[in-house]
CHARMM internal coordinates of N, CA and C (Angstrom, degrees):
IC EDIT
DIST 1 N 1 CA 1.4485
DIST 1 CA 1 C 1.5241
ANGL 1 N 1 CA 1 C 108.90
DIST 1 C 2 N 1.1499
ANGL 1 CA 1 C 2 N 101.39
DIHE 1 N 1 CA 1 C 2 N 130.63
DIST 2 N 2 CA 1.3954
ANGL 1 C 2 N 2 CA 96.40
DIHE 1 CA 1 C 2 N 2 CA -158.97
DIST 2 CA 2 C 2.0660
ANGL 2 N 2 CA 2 C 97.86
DIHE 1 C 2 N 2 CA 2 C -93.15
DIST 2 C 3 N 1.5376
ANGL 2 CA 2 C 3 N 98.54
DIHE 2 N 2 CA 2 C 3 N 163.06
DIST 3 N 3 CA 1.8380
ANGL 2 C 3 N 3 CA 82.84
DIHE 2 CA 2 C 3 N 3 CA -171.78
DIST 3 CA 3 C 1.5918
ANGL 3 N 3 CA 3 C 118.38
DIHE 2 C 3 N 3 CA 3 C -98.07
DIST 3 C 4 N 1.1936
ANGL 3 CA 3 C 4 N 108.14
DIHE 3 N 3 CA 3 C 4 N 167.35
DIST 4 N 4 CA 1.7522
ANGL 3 C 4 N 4 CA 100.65
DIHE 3 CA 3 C 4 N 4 CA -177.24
DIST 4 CA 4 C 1.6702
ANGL 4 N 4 CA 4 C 125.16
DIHE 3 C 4 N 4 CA 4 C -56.00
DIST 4 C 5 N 1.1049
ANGL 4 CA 4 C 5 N 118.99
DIHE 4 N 4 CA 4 C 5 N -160.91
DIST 5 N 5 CA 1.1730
ANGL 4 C 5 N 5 CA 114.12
DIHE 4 CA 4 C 5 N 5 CA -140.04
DIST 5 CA 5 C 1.3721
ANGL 5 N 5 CA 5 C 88.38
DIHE 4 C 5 N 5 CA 5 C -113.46
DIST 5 C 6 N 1.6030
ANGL 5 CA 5 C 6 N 141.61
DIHE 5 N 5 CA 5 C 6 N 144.13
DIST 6 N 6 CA 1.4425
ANGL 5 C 6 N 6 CA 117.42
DIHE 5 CA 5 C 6 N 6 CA 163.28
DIST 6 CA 6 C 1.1679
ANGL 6 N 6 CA 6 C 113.56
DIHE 5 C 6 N 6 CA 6 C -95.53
DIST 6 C 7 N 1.6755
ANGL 6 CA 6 C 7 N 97.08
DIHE 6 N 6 CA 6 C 7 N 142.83
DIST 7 N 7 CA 1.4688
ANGL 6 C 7 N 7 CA 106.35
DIHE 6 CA 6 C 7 N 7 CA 177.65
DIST 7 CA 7 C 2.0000
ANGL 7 N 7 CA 7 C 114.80
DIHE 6 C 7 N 7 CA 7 C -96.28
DIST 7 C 8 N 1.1398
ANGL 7 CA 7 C 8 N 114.89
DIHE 7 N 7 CA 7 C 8 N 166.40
DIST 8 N 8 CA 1.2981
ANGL 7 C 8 N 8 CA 125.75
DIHE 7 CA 7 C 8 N 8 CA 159.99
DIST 8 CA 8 C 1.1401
ANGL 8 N 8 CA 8 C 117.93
DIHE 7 C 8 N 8 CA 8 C -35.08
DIST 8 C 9 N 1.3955
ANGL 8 CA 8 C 9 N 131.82
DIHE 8 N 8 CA 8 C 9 N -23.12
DIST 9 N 9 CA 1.4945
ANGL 8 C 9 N 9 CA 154.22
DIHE 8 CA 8 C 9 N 9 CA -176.21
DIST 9 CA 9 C 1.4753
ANGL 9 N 9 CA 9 C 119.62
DIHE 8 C 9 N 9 CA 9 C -101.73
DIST 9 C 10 N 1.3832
ANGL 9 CA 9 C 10 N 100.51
DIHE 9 N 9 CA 9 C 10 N -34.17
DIST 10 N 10 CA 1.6962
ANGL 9 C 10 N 10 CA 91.68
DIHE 9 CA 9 C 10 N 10 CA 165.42
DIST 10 CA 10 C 1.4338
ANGL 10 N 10 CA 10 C 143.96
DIHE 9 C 10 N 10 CA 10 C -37.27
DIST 10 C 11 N 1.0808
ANGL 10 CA 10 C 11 N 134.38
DIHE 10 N 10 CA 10 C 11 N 103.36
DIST 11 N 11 CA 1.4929
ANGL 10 C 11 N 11 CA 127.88
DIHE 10 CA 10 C 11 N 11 CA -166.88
DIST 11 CA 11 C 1.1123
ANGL 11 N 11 CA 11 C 93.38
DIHE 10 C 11 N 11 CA 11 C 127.61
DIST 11 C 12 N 1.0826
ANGL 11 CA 11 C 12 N 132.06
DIHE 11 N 11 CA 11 C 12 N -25.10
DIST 12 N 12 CA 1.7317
ANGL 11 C 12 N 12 CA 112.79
DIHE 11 CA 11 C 12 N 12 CA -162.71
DIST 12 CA 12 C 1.7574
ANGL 12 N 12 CA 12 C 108.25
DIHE 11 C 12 N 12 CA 12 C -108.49
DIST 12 C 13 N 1.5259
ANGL 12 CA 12 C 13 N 125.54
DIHE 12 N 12 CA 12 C 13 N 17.72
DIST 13 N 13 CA 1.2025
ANGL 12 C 13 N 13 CA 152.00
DIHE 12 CA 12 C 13 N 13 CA 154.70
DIST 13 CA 13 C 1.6125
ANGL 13 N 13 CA 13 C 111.26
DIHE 12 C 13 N 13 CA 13 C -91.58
DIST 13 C 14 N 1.2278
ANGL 13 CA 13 C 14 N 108.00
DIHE 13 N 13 CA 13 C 14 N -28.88
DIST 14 N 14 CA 1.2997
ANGL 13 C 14 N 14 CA 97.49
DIHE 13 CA 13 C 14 N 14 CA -145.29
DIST 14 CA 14 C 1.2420
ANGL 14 N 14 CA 14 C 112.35
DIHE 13 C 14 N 14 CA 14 C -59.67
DIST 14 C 15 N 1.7357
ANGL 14 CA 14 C 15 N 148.42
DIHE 14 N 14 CA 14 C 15 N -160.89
DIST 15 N 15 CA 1.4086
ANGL 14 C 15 N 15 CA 140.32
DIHE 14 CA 14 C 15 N 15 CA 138.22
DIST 15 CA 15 C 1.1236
ANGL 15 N 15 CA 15 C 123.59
DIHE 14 C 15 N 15 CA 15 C -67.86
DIST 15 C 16 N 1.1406
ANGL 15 CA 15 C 16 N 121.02
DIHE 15 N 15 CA 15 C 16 N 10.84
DIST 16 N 16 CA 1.6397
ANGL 15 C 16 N 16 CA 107.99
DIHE 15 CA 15 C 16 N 16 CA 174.45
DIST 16 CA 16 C 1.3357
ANGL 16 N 16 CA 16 C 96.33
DIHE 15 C 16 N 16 CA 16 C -152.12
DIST 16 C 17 N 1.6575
ANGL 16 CA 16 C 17 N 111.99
DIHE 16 N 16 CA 16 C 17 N 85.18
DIST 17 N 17 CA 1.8349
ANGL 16 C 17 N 17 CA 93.71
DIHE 16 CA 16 C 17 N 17 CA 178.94
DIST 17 CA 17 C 1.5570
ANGL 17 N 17 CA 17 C 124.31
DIHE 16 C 17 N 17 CA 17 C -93.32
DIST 17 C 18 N 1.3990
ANGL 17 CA 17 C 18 N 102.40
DIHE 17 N 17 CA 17 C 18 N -1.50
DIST 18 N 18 CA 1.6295
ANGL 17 C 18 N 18 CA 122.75
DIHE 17 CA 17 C 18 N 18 CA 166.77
DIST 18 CA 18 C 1.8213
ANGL 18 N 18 CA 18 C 113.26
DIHE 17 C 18 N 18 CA 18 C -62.27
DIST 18 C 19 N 1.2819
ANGL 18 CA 18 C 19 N 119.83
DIHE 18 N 18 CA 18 C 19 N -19.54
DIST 19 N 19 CA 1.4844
ANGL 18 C 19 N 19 CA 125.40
DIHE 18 CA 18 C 19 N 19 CA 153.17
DIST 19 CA 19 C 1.7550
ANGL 19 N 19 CA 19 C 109.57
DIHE 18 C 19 N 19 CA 19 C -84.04
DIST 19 C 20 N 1.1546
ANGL 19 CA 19 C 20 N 127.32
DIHE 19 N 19 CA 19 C 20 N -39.10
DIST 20 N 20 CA 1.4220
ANGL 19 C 20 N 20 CA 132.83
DIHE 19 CA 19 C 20 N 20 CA 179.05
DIST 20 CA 20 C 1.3051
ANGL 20 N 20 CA 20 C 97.04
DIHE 19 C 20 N 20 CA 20 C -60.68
DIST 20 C 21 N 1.3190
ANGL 20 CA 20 C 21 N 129.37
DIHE 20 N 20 CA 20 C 21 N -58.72
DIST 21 N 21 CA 1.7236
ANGL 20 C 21 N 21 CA 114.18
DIHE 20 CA 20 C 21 N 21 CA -151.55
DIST 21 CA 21 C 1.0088
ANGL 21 N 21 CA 21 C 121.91
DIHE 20 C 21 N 21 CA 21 C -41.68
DIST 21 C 22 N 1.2302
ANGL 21 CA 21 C 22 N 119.12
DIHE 21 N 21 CA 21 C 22 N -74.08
DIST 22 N 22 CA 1.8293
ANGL 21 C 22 N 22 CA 136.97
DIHE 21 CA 21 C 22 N 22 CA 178.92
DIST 22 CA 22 C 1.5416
ANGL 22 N 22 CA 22 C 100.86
DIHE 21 C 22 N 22 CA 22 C -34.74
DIST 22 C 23 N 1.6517
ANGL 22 CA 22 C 23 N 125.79
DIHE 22 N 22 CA 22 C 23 N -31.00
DIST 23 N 23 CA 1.8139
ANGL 22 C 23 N 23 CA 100.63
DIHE 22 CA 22 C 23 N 23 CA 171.54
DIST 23 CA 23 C 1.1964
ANGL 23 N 23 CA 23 C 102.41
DIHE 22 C 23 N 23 CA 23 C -108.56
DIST 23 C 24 N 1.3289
ANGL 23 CA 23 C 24 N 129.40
DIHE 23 N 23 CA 23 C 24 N 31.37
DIST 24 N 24 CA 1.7271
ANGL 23 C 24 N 24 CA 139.05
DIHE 23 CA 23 C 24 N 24 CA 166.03
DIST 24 CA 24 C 2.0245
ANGL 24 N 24 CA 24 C 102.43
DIHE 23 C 24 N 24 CA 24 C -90.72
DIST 24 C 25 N 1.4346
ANGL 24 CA 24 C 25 N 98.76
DIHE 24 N 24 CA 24 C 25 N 103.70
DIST 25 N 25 CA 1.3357
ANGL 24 C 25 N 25 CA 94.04
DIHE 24 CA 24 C 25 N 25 CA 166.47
DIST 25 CA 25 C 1.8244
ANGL 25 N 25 CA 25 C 108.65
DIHE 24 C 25 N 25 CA 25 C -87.62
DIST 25 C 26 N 1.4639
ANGL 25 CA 25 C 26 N 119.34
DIHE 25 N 25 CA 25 C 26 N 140.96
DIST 26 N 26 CA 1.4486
ANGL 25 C 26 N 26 CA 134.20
DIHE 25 CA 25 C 26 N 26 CA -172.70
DIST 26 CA 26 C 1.5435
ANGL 26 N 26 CA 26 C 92.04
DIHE 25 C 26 N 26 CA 26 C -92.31
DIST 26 C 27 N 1.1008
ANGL 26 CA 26 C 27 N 98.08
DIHE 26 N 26 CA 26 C 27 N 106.11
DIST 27 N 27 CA 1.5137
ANGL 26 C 27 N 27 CA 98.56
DIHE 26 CA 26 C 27 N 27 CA 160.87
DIST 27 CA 27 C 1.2927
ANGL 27 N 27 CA 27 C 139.76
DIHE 26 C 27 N 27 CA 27 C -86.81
DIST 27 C 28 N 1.2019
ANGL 27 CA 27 C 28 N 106.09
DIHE 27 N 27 CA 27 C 28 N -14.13
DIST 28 N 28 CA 1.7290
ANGL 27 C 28 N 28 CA 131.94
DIHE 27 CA 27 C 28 N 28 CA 176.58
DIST 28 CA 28 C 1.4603
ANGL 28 N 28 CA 28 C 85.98
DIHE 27 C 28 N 28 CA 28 C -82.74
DIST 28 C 29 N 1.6152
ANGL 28 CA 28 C 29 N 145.08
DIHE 28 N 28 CA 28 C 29 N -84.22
DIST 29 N 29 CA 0.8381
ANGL 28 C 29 N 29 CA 111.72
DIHE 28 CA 28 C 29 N 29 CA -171.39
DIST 29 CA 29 C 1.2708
ANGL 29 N 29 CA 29 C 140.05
DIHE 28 C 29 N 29 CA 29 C -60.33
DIST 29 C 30 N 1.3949
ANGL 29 CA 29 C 30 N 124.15
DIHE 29 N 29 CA 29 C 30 N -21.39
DIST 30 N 30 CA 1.4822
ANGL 29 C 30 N 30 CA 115.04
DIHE 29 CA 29 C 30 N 30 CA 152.16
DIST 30 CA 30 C 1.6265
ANGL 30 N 30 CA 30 C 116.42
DIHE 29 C 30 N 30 CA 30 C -34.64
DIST 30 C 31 N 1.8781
ANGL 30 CA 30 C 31 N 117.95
DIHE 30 N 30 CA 30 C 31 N -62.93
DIST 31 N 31 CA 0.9535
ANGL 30 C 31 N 31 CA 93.86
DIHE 30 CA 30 C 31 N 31 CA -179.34
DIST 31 CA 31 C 2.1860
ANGL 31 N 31 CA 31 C 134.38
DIHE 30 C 31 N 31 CA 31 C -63.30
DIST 31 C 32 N 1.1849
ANGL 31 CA 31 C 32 N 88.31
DIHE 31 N 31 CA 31 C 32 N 0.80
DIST 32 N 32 CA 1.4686
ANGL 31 C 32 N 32 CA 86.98
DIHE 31 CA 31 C 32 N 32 CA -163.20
DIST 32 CA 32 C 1.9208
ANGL 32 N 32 CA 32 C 109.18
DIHE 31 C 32 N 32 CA 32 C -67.66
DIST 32 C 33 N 1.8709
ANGL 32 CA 32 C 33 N 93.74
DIHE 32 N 32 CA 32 C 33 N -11.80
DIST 33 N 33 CA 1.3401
ANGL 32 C 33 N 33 CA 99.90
DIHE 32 CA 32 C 33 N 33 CA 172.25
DIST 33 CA 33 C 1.3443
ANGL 33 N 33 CA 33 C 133.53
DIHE 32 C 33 N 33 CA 33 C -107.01
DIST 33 C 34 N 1.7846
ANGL 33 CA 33 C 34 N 100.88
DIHE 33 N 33 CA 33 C 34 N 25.62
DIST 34 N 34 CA 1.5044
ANGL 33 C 34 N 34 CA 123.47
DIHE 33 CA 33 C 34 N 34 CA 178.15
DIST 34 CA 34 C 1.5077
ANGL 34 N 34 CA 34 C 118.51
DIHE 33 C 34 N 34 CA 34 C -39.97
DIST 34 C 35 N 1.0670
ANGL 34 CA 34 C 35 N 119.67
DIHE 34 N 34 CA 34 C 35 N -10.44
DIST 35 N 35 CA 1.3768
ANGL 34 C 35 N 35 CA 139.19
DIHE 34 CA 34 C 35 N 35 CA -150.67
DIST 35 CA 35 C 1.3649
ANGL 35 N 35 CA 35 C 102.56
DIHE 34 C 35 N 35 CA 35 C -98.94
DIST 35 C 36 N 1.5509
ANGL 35 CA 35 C 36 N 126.32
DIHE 35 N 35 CA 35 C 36 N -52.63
DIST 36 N 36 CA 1.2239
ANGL 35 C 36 N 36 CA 128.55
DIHE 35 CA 35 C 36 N 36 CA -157.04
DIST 36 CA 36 C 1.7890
ANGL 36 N 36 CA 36 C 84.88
DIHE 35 C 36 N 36 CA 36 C -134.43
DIST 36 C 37 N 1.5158
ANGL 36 CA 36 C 37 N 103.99
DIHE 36 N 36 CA 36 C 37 N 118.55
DIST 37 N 37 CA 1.5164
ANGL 36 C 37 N 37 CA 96.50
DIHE 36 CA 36 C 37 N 37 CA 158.32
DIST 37 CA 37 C 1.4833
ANGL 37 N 37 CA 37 C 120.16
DIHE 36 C 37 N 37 CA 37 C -68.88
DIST 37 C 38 N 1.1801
ANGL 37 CA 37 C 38 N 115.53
DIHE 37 N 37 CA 37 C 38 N -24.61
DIST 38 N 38 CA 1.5120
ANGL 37 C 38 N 38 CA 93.04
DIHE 37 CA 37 C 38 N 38 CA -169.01
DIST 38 CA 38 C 1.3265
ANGL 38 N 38 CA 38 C 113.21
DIHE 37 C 38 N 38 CA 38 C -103.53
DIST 38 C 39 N 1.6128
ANGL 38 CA 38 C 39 N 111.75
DIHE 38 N 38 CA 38 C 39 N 31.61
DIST 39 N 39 CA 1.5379
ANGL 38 C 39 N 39 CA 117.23
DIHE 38 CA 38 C 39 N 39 CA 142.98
DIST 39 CA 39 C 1.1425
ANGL 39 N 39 CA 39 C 118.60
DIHE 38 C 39 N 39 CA 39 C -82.27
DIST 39 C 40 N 1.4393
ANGL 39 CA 39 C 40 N 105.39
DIHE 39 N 39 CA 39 C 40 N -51.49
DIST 40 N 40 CA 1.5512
ANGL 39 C 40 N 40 CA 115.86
DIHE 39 CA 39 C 40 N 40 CA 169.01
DIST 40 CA 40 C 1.7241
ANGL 40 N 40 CA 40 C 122.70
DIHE 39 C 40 N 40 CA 40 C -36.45
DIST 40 C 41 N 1.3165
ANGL 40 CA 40 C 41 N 101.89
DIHE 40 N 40 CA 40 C 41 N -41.29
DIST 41 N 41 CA 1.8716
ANGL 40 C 41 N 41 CA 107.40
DIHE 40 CA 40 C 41 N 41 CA -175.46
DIST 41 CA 41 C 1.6744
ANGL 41 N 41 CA 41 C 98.99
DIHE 40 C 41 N 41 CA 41 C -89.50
DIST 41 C 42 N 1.0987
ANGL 41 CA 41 C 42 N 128.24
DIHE 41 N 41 CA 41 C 42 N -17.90
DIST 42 N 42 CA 1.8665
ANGL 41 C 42 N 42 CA 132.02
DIHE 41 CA 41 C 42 N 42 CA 176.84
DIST 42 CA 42 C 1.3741
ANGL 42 N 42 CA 42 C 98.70
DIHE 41 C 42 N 42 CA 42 C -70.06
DIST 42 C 43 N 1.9883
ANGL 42 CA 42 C 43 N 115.33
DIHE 42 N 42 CA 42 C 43 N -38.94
DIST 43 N 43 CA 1.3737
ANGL 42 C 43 N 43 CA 116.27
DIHE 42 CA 42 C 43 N 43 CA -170.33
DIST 43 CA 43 C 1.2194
ANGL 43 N 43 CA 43 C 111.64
DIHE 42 C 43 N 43 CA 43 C -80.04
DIST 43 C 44 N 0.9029
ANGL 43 CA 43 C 44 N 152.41
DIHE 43 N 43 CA 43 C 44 N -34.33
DIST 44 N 44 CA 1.7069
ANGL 43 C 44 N 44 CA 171.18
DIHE 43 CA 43 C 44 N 44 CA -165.28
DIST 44 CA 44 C 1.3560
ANGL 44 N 44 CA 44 C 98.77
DIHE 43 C 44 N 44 CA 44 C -84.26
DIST 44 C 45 N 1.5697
ANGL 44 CA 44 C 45 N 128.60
DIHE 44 N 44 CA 44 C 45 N -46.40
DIST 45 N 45 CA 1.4474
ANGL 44 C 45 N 45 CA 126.84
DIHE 44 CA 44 C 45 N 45 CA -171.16
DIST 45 CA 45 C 1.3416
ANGL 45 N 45 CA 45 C 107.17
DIHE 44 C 45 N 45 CA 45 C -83.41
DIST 45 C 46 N 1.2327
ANGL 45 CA 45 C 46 N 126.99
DIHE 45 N 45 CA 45 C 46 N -50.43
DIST 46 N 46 CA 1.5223
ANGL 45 C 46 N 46 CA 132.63
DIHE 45 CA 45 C 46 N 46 CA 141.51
DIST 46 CA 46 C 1.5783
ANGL 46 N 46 CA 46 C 123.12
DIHE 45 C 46 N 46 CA 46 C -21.02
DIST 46 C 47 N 0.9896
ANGL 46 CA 46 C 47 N 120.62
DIHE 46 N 46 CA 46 C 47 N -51.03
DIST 47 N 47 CA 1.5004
ANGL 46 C 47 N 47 CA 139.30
DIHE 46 CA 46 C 47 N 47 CA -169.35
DIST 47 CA 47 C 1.8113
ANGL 47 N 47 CA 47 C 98.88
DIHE 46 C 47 N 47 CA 47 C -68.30
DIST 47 C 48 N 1.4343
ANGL 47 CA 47 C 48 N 101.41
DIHE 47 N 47 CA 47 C 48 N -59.26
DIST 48 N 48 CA 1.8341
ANGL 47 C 48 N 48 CA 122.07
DIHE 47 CA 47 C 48 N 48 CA -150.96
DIST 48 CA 48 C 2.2476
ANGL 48 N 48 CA 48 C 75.72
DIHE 47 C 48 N 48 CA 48 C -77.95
DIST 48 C 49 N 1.5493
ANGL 48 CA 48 C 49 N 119.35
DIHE 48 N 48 CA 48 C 49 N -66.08
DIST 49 N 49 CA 1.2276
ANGL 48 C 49 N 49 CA 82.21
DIHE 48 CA 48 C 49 N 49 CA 171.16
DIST 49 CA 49 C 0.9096
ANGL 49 N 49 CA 49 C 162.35
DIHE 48 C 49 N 49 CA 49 C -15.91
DIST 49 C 50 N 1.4242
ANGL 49 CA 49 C 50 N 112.76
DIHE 49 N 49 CA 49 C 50 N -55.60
DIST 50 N 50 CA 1.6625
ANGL 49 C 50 N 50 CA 124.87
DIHE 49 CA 49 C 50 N 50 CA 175.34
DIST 50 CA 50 C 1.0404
ANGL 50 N 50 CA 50 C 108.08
DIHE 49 C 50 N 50 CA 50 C -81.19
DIST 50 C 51 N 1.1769
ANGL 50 CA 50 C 51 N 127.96
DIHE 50 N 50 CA 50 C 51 N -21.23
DIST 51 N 51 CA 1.8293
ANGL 50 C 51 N 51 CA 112.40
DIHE 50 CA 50 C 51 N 51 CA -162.91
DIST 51 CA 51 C 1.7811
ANGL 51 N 51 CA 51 C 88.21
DIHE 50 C 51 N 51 CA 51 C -95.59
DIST 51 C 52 N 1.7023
ANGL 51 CA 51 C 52 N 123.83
DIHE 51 N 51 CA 51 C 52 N -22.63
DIST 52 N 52 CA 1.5498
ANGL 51 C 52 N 52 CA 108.62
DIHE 51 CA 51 C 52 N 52 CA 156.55
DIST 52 CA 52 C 1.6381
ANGL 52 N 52 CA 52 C 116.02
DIHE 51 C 52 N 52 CA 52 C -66.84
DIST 52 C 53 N 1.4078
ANGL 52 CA 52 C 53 N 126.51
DIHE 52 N 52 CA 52 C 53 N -28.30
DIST 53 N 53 CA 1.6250
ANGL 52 C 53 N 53 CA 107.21
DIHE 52 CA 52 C 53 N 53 CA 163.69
DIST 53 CA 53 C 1.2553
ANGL 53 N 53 CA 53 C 137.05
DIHE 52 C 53 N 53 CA 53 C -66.10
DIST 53 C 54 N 1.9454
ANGL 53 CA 53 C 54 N 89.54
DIHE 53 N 53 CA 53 C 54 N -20.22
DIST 54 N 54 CA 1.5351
ANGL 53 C 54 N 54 CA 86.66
DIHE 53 CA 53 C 54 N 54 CA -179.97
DIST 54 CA 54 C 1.4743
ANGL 54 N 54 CA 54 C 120.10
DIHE 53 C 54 N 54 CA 54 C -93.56
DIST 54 C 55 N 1.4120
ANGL 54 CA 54 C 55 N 108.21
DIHE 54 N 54 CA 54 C 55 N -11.67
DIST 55 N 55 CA 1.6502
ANGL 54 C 55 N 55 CA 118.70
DIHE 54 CA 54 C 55 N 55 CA 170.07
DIST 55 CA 55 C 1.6491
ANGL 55 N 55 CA 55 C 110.07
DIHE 54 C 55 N 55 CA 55 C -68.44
DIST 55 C 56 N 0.9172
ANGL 55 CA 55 C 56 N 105.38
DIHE 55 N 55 CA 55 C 56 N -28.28
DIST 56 N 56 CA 1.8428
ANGL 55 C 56 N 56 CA 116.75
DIHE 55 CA 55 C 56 N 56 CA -177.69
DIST 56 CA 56 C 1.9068
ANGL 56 N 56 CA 56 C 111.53
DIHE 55 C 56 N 56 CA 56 C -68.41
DIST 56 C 57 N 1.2729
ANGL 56 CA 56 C 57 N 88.20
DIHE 56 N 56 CA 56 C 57 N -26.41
DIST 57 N 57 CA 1.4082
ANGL 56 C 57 N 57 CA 99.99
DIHE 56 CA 56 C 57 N 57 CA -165.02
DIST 57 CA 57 C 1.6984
ANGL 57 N 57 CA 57 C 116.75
DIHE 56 C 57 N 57 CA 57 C -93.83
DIST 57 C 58 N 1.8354
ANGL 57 CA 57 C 58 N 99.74
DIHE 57 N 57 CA 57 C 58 N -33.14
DIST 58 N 58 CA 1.6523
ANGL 57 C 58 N 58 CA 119.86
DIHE 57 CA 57 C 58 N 58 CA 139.26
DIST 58 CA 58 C 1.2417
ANGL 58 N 58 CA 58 C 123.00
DIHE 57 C 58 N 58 CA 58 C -20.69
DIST 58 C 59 N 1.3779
ANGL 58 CA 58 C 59 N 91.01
DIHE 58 N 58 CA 58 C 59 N -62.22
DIST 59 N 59 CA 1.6082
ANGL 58 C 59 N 59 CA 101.45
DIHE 58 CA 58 C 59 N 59 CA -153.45
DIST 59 CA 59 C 1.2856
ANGL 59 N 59 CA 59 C 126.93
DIHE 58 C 59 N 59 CA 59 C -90.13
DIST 59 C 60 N 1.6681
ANGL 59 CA 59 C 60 N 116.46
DIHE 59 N 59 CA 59 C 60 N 3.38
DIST 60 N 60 CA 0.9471
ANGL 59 C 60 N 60 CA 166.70
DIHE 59 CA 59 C 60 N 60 CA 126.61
DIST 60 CA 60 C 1.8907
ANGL 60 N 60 CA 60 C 116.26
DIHE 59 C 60 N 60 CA 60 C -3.69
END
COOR INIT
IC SEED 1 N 1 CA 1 C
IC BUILD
């Protein structure tokens, strides 16, 4: 049986979403900085950071 499909949402059910977060991009808060791009690009560079500390720490 083959398994379902992943959605955009996956991970954020899972049992442990305190390992999920850090590769959960917030898209609502991205948009909440529709206003000013260069919150938007601080948030994304911020974002892609951590989810490189937390891949480092994976791989580990």
């Amino acid at each position: 049986m083959a398994s379902p499909p992943m959605s955009s949402t996956a991970g954020r059910d899972s049992p442990n979403p305190s390992f999920n977060e850090p590769f959960q991009f917030d898209e609502h808060k991205f948009s909440t900085y529709a206003s000013n791009p260069e919150k938007q690009e601080l948030y994304v560079f911020n974002w892609l950071s951590n989810l490189e500390r937390e891949l480092k720490k994976t791989d580990k």
